[in-house]
C-alpha positions in Angstrom: -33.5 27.6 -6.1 -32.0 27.7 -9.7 -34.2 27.2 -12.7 -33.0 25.1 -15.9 -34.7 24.5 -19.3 -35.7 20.9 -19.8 -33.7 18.9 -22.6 -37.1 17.5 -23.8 -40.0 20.0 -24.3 -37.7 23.7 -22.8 -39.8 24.6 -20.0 -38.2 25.8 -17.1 -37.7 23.3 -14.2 -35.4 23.5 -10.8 -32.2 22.1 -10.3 -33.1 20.1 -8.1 -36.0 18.2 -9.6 -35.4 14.4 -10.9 -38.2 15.0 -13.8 -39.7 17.4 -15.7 -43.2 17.6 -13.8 -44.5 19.2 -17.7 -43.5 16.5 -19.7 -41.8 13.3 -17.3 -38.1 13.3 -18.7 -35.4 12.5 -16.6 -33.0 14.8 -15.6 -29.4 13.9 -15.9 -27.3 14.7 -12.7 -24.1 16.0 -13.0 -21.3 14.8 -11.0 -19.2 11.9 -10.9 -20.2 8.5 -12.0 -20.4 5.4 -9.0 -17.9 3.3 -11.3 -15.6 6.2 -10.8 -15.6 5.7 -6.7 -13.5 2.5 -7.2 -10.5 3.4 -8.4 -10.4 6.9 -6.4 -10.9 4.4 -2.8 -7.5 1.9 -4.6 -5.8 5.4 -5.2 -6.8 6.9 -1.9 -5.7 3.2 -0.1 -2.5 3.3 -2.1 -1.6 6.7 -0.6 -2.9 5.6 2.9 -0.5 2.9 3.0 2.5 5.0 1.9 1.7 7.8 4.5 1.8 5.0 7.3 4.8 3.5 5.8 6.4 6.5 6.0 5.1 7.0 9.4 6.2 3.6 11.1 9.5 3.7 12.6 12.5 1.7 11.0 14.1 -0.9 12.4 17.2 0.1 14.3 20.5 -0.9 13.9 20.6 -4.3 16.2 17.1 -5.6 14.5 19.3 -4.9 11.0 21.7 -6.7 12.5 19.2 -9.4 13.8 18.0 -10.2 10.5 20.9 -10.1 8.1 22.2 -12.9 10.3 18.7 -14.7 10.1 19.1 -14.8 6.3 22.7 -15.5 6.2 21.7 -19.1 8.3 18.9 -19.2 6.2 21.1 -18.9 2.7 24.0 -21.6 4.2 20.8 -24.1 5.1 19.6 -24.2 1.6 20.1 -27.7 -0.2 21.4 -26.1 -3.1 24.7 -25.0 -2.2 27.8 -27.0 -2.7 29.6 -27.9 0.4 32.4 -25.6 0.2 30.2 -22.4 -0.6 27.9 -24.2 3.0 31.1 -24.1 5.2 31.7 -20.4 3.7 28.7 -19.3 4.4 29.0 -20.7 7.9 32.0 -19.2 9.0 30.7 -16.0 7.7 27.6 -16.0 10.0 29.5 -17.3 13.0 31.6 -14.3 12.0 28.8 -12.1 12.0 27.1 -13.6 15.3 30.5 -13.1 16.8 30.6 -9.4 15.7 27.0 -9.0 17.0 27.7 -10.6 20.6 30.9 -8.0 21.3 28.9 -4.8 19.7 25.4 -5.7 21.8 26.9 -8.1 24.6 24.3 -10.5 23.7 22.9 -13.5 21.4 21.5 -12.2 18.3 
């Protein structure tokens, strides 16, 4: 067991004692601060979910395919475009449905 001075009246006391048992003042502990926990556990959950991220496999080629088409029916639906840009869009999904049916030989 180490010994220490205390800050208050110098006598000797251990390391491990909470007070001076000479004169009742309060040793400070070292170490880190409990406010300091929280953003050590948002760091340490930040890298947690880039490690698993990296970890999770991506989506292959087909679901790639799968989705862009999803969107591109998704972008001609919205109420916003003008008709000609709607048909457009249209033909390019057929387009890209068709593409997907002779590369998979299946519906997307």
């Amino acid at each position: 067991m180490a010994m220490t001075a205390c800050r208050e009246c110098g006598k000797e006391i251990s390391t491990t004692a909470k007070a001076c048992p000479n004169c009742g003042a309060s040793v400070p502990r070292s170490g880190m601060p409990k406010w300091l926990w929280v953003p050590i556990g948002l760091v340490a959950g930040f890298v947690l979910m880039l490690v698993i991220g990296a970890l999770a496999p991506p989506p292959d080629e087909e679901d790639r395919a799968r989705m862009t088409i999803k969107a591109c029916w998704e972008q001609q639906g919205r109420k916003s475009n003008t008709p000609d840009t709607a048909r457009g869009l249209a033909g390019a999904c057929e387009w890209m449905e068709r593409e997907f049916q002779a590369k998979y030989r299946h519906a997307p």
